[in-house]
Structure formats: C-alpha cells, structure tokens
MIDOSE-1310 file (N, C-alpha, C; in nm, 2 decimals, decimal comma, always signed):
residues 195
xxxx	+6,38/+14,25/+18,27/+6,37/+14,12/+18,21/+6,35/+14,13/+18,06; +6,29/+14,20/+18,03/+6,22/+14,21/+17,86/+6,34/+14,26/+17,74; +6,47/+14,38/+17,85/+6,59/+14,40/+17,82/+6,67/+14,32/+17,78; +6,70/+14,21/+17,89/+6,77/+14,08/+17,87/+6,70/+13,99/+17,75
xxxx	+6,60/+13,98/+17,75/+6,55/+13,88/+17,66/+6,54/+13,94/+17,52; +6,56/+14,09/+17,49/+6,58/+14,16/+17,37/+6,72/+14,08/+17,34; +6,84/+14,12/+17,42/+6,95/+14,15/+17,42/+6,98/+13,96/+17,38; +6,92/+13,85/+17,45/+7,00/+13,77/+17,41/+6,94/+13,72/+17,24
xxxx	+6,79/+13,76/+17,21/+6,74/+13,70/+17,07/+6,82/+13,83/+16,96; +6,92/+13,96/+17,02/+7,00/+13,99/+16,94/+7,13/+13,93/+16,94; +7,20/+13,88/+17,04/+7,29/+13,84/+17,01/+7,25/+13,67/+16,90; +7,18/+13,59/+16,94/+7,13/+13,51/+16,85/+7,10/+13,54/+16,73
xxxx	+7,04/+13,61/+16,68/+7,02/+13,64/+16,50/+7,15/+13,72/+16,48; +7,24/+13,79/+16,54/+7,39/+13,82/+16,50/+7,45/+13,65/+16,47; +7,50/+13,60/+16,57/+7,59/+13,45/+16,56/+7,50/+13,36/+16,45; +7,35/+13,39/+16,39/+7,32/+13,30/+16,33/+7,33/+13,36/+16,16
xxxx	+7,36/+13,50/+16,14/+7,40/+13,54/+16,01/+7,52/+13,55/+16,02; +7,60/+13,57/+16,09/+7,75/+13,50/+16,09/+7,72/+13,33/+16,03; +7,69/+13,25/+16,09/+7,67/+13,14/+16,03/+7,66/+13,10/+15,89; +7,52/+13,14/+15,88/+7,50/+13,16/+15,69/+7,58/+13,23/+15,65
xxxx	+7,64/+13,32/+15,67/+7,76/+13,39/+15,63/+7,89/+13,32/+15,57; +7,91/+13,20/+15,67/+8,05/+13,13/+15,64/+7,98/+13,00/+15,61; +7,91/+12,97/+15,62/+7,87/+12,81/+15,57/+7,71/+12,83/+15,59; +7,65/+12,81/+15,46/+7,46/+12,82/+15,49/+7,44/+12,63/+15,51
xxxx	+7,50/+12,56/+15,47/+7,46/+12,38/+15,45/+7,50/+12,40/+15,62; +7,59/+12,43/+15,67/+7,62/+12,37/+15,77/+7,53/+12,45/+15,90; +7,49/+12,57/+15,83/+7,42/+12,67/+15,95/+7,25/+12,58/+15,98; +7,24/+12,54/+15,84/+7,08/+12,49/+15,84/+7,08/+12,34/+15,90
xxxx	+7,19/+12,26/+15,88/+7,21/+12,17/+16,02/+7,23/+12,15/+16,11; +7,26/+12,26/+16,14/+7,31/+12,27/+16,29/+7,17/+12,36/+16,38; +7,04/+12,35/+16,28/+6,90/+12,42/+16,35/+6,91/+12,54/+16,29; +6,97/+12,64/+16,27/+6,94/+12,75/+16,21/+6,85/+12,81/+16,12
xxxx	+6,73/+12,82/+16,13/+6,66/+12,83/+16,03/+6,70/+12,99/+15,90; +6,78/+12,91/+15,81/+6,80/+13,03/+15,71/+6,71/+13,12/+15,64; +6,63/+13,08/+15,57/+6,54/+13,12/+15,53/+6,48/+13,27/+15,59; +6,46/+13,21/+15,67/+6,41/+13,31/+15,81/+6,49/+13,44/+15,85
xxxx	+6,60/+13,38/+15,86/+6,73/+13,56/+15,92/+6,76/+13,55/+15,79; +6,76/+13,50/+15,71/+6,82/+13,57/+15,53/+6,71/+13,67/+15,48; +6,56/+13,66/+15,58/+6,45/+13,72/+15,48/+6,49/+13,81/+15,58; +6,51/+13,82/+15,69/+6,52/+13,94/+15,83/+6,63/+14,01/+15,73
xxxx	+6,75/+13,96/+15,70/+6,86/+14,05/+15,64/+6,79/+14,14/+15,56; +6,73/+14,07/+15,42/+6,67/+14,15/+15,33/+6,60/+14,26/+15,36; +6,51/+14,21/+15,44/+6,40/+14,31/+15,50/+6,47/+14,43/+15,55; +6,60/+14,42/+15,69/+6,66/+14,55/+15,70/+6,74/+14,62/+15,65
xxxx	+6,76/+14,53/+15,56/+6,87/+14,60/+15,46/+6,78/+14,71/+15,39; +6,67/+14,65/+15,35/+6,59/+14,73/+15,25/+6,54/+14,85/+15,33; +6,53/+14,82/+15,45/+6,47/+14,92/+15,51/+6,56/+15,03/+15,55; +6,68/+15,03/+15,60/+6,75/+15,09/+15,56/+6,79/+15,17/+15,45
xxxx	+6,81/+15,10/+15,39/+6,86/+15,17/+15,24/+6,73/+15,24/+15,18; +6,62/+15,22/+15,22/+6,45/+15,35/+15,20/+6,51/+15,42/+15,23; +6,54/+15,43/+15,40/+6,56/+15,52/+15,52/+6,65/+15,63/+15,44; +6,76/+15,57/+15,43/+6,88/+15,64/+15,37/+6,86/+15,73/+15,23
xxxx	+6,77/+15,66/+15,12/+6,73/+15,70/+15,03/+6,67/+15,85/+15,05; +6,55/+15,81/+15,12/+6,49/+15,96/+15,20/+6,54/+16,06/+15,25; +6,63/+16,00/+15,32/+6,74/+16,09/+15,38/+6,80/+16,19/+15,23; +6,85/+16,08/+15,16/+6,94/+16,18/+15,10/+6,89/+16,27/+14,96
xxxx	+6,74/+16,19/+14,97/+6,65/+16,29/+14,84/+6,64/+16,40/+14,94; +6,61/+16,45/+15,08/+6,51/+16,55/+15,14/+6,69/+16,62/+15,16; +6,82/+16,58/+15,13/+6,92/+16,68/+15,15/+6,98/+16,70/+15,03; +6,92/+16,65/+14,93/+6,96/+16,72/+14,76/+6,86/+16,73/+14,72
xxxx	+6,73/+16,73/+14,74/+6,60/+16,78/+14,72/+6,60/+16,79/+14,57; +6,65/+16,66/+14,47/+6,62/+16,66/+14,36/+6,66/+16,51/+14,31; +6,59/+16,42/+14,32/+6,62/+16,28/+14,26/+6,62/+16,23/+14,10; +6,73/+16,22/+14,08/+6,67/+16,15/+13,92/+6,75/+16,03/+13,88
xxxx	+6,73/+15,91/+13,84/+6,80/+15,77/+13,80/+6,93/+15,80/+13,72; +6,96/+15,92/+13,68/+7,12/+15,96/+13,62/+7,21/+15,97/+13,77; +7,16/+15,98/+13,87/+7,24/+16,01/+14,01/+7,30/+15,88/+14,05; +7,25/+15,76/+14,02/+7,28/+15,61/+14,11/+7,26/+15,52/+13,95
xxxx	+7,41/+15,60/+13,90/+7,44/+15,49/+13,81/+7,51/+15,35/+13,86; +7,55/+15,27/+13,79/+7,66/+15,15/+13,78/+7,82/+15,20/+13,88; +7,85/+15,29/+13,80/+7,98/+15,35/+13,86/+7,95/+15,39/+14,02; +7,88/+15,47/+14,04/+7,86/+15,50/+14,20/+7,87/+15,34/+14,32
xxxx	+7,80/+15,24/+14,25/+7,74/+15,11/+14,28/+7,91/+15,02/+14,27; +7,96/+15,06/+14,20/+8,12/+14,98/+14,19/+8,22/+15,05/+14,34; +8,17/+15,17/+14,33/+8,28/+15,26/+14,38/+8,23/+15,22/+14,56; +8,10/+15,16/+14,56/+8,02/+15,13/+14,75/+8,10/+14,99/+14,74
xxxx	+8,13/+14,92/+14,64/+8,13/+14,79/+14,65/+8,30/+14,78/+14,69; +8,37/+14,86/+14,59/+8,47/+14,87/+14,62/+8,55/+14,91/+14,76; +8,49/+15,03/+14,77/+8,50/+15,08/+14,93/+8,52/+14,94/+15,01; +8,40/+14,86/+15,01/+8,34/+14,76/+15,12/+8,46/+14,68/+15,12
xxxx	+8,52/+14,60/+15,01/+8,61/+14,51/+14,98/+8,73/+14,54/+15,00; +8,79/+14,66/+14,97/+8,90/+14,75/+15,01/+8,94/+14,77/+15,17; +8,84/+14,82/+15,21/+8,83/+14,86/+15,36/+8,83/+14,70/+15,46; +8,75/+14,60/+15,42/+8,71/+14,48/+15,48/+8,59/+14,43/+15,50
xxxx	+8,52/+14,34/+15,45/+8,40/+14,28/+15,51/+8,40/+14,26/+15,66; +8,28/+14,28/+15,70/+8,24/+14,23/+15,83/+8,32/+14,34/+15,96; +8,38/+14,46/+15,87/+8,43/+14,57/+16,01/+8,41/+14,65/+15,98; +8,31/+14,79/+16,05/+8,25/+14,89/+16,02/+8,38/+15,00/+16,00
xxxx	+8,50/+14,98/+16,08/+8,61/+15,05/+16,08/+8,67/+15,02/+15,92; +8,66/+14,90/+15,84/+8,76/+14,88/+15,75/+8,63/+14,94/+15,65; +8,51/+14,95/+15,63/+8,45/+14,99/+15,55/+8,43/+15,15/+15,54; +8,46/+15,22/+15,64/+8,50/+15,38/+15,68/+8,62/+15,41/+15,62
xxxx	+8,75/+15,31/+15,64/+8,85/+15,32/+15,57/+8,89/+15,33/+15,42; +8,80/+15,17/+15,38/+8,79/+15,20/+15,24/+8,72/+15,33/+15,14; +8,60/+15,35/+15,28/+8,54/+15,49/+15,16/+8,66/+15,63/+15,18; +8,72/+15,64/+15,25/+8,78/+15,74/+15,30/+8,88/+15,72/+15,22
xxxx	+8,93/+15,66/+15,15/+9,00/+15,61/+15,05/+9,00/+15,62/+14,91; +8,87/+15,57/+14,90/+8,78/+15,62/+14,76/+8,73/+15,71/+14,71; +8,72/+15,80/+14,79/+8,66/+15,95/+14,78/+8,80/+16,08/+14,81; +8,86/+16,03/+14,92/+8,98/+16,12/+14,92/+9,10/+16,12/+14,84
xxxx	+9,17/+15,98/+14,78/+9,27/+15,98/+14,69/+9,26/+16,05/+14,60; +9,14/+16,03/+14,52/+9,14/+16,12/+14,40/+9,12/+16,26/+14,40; +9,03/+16,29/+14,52/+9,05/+16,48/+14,53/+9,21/+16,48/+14,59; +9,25/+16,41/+14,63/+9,41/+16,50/+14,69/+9,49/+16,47/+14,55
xxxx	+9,45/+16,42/+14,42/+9,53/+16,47/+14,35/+9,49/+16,58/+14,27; +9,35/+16,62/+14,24/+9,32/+16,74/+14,19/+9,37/+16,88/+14,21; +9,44/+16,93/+14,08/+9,48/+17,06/+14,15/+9,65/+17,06/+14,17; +9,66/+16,95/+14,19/+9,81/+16,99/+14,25/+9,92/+16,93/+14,13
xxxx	+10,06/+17,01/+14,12/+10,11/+17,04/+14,01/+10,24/+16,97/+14,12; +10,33/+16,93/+14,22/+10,40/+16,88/+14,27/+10,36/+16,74/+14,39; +10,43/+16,72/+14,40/+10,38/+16,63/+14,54/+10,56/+16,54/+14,56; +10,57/+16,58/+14,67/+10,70/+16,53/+14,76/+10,79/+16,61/+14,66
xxxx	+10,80/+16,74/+14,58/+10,91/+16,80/+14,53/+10,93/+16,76/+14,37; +10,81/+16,65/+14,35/+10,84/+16,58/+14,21/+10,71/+16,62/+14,11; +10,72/+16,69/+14,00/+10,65/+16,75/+13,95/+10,55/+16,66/+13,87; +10,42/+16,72/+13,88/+10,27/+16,58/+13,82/+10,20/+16,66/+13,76
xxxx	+10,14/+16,61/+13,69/+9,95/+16,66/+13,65/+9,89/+16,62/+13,74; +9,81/+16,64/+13,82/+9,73/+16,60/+13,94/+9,61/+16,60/+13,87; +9,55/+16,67/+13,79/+9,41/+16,63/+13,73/+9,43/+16,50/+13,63; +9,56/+16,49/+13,57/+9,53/+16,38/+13,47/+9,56/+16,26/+13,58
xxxx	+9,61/+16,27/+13,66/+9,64/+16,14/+13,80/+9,52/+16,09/+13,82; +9,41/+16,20/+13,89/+9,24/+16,18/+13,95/+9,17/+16,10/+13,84; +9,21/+16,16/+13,71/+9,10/+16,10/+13,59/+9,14/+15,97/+13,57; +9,27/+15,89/+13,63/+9,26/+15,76/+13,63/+9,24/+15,67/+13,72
xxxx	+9,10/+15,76/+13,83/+9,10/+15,70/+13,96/+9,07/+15,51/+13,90; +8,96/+15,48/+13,84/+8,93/+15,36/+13,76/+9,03/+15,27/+13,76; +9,09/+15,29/+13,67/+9,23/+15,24/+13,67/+9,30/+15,17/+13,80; +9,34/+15,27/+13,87/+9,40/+15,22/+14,00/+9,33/+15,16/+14,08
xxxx	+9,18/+15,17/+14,08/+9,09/+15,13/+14,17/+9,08/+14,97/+14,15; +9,09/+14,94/+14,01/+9,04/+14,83/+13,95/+9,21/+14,75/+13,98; +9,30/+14,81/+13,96/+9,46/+14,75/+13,98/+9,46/+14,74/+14,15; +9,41/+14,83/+14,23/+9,43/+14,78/+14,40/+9,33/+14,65/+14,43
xxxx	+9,21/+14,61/+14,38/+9,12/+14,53/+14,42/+9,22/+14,39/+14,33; +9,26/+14,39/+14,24/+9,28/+14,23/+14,21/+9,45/+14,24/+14,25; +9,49/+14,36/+14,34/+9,60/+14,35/+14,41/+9,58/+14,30/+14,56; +9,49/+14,35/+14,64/+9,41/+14,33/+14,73/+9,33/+14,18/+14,72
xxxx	+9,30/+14,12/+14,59/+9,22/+14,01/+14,60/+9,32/+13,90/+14,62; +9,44/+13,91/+14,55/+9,55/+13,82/+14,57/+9,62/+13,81/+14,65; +9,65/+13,93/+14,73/+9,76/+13,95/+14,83/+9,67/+13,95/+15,00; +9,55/+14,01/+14,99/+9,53/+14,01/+15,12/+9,34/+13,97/+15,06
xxxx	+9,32/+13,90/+15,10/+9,19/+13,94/+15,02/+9,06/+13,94/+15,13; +9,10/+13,95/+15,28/+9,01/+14,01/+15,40/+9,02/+14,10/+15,41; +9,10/+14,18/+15,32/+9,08/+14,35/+15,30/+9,18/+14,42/+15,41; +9,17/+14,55/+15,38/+9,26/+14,63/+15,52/+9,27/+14,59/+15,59
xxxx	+9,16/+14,64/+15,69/+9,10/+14,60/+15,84/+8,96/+14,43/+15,80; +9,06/+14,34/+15,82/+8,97/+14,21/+15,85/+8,83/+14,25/+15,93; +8,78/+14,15/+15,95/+8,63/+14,14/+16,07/+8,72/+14,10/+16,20; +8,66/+14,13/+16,26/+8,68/+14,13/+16,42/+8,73/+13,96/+16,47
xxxx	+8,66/+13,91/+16,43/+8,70/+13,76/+16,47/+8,83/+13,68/+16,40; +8,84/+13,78/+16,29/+9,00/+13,72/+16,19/+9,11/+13,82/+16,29; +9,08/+13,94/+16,32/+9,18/+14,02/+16,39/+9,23/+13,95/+16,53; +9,11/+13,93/+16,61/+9,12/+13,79/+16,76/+9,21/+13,74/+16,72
xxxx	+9,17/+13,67/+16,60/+9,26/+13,52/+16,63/+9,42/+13,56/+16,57; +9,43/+13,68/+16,47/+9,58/+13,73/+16,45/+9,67/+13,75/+16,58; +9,60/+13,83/+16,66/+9,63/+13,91/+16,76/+9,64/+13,77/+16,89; +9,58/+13,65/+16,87/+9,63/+13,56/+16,92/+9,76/+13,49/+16,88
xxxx	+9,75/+13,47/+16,78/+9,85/+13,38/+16,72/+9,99/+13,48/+16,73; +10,00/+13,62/+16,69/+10,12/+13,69/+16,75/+10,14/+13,70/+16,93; +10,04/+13,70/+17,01/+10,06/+13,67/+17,14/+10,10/+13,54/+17,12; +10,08/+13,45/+17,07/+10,14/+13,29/+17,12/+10,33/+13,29/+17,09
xxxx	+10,33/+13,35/+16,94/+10,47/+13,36/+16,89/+10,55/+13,47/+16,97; +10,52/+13,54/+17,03/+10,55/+13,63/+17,14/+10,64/+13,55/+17,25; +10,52/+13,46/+17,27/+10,52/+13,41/+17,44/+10,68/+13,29/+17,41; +10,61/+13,22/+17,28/+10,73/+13,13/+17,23/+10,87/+13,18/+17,21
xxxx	+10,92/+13,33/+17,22/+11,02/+13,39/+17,16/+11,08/+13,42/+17,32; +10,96/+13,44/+17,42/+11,03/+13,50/+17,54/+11,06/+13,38/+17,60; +11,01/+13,23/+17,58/+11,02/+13,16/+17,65/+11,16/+13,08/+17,57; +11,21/+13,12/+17,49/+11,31/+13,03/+17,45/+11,45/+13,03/+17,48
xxxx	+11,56/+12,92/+17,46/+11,65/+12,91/+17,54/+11,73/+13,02/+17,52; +11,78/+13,11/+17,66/+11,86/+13,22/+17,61/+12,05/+13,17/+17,59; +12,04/+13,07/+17,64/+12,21/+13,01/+17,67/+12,22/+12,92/+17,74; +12,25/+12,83/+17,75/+12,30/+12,76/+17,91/+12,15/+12,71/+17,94
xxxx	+12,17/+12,72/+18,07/+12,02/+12,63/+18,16/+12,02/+12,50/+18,15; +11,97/+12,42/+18,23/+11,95/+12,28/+18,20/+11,81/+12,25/+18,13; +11,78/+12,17/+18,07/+11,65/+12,12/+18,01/+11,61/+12,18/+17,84; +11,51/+12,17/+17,83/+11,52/+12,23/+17,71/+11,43/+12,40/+17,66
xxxx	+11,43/+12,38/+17,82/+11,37/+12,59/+17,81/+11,49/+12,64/+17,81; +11,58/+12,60/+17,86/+11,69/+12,69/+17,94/+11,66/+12,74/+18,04; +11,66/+12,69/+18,14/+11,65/+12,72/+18,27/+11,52/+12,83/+18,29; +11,41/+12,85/+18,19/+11,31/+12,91/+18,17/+11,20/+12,84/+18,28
xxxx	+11,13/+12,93/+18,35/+10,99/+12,81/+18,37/+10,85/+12,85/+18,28; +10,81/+12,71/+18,28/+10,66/+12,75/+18,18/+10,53/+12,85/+18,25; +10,53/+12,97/+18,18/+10,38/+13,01/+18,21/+10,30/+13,01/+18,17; +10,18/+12,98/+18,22/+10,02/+12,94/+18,17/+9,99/+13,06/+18,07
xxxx	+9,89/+12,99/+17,94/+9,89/+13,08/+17,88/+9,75/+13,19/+17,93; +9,67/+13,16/+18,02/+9,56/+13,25/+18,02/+9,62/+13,30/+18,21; +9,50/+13,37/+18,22/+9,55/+13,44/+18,37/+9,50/+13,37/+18,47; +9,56/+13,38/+18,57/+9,56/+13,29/+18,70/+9,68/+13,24/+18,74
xxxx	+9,62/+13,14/+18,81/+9,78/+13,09/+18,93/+9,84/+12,99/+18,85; +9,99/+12,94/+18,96/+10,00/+12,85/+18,88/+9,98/+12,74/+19,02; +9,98/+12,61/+19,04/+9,99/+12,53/+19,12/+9,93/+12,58/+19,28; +9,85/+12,69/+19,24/+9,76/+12,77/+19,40/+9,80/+12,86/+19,42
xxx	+9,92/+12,90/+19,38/+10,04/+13,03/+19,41/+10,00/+13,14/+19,35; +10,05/+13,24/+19,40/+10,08/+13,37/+19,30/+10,17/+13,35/+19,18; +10,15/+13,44/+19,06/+10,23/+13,47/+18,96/+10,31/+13,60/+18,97
C-alpha cells in the first residue's frame, strides 16, 4: 500500500513541475501549489549537485574556485540545449558532443584524405559551439533529441500521415477512398468483428 501511495505522490510532483514548466499562471490555477514543488526543485537540485560536488572533490582530491569557472558552466549549459531539454538521452548526446568533437580533432593532420591542422580546429571549439546553438536556436530549438512528450506527439502525427498515404486513392474504386475501406485509428474491432 505505502508503495502505491509513494508511486502515485511521485507521479504527481512529476506532472505538476511539468506544469510550471510550460505555463506557471496557468499551473497555479488549475490548484497546483508552485511555490511548494519550485522550492522541492531547488532543494533536490541543490542536493544533488552537494552530492555530486563531494563525489568529485573525494575523486580529484583537490578543490579550488579556478576549476568551475564561467566557461565549464556555458559548456553544461550548452550540452543541455544542444542535446534537448526535458530528455536524459538528448542531454548524454549533447555532452558526448561537447567533450568528444574537440578531442577527435586534436592530433590529427588528415581527416577523409583532406589535409587539416587538427589542433588549430579544437582551439576553435568556442566558435563553433557558439555558431551550432544560434543554429540550433533558429532551426530546431527543442534541441536534438526533443522531451518525450514532443517525440509522442511527432511520432503520432507521422503515424497519422502514414495511415493518410496508405489509405489514399490508388486508381479507379468508387467513392472517394478508392475502393479503400476506413480503418479505426486505435486497436480493436470494427462494427464487433475481427480486423
């Protein structure tokens, strides 16, 4: 019992910072008390990022405020925006991104047969990082990998245009399917029958 009732007050504080997420006026009228899961945000965020902090003083066992400058702090933010808000896969992608491009140019003197400076390429990671995000902000700006709920509804909308392409007139037929019949768009019967 105590399982279930964990499980449903988590799925609740998830759908209610989604809320404040996309609309706070509208979350706080509709009962959601923001204040409240905005301070819970803060709180595990912070706690987290302790956690993590500890973690990574006790595996470089030497902290000093020259380590977590501005630049490191652009390069997390970047990742996140690059990769996608709201999808743990697009924010893996982005850092895997940010950290790999520039070592795979270090070092290397060809690439596809065509001759480079590979160290002067890396030293303009800046440059291109800062030219992909306001390429990325204009052209896709849910990042790589969207949130899960923008992907749903993609992944619906090409299933609908799908269904619309197989259902259309191939030639001839009477009516205006072409001799097509309509299928329901979710699963089940049609009129009591089998499909």
């Amino acid at each position: 019992m105590l399982l279930v009732v964990g499980n449903l007050e988590r799925s609740r504080v998830g759908r209610a910072w989604v809320a404040i997420r996309e609309d706070e006026d509208a979350a706080e009228i509709m009962g959601v008390p923001t204040f409240k899961f905005k301070l819970w945000a803060f709180v595990i965020g912070a706690g987290i990022g302790g956690l993590s902090g500890a973690l990574y003083a006790g595996q470089v066992q030497f902290v000093s405020p020259e380590g977590f400058n501005v630049v490191n702090s652009m390069f997390f933010l970047c990742a996140v925006v690059l990769g996608g808000q709201g999808n743990k896969l697009g924010v893996i992608l982005g850092a895997f991104i940010i950290v790999y491009l520039p070592n795979f140019f270090l070092g290397r003197t060809d690439l596809f047969g065509i001759s480079i400076d590979g160290d002067t390429i890396a030293s303009y990671k800046y440059l291109f990082f800062g030219l992909a995000l306001i390429i990325l902000m204009i052209f896709r700006p849910q990042g790589l990998l969207p949130a899960r709920q923008k992907l749903l509804a993609y992944s619906r909308q090409l299933y609908q245009a799908a269904r619309r392409v197989a259902l259309a007139p191939v030639g001839g037929g009477d009516g205006p399917t072409g001799g097509a019949k309509p299928v329901p768009d979710g699963p089940g019967t049609i009129d009591g029958g089998e499909r």
